[in-house]
VEXDREN-2710 file (C-alpha; in Angstrom, 1 decimal):
% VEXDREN-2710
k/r/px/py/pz
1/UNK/-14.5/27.9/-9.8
2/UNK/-17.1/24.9/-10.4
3/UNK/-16.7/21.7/-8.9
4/UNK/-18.5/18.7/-11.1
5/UNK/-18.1/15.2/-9.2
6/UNK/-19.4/11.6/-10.7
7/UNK/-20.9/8.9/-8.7
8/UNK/-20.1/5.3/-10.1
9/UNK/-20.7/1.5/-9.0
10/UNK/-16.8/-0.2/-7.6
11/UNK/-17.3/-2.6/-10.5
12/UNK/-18.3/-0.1/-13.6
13/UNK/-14.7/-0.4/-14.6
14/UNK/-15.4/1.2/-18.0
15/UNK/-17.0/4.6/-15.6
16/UNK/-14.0/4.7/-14.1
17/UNK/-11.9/4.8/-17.6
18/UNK/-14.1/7.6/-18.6
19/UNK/-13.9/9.6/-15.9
20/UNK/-10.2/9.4/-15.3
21/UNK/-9.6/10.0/-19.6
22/UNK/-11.7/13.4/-19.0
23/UNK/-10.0/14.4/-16.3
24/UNK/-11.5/14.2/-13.4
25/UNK/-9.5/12.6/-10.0
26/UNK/-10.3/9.3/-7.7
27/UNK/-11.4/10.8/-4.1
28/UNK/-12.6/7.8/-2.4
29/UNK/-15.4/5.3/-1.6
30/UNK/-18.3/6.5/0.1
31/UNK/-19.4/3.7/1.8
32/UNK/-23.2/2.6/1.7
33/UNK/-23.9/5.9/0.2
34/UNK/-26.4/4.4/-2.2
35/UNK/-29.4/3.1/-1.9
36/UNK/-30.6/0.3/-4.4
37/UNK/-34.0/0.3/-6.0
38/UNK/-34.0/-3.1/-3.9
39/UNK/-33.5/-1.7/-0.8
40/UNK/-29.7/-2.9/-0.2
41/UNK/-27.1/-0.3/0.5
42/UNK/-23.9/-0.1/-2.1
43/UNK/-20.3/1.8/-1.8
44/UNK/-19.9/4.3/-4.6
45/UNK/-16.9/6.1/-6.0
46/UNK/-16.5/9.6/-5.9
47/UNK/-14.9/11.7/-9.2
48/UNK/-14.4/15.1/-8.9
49/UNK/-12.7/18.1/-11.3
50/UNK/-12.8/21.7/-10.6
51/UNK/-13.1/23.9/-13.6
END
């Protein structure tokens, strides 16, 4: 079995369609798990699917 997960921004809406149209399933929000080219902290989504 292979397990693909997807990153994505809270407010890349049209990600989110994408990923949930090519099957893959909403895990949660890890929480200030990326880090900015700024410097500043962000949530992401997690996406996973296991083929």
């Amino acid at each position: 079995m292979t397990r693909i997960e997807l990153l994505m921004l809270p407010e890349n809406i049209a990600s989110e369609r994408v990923a949930t149209k090519s099957g893959y399933s909403k895990e949660g929000i890890l929480k200030k798990a990326l880090v900015h080219k700024d410097g500043s902290k962000r949530d992401c989504l997690l996406y996973a699917k296991t083929m």
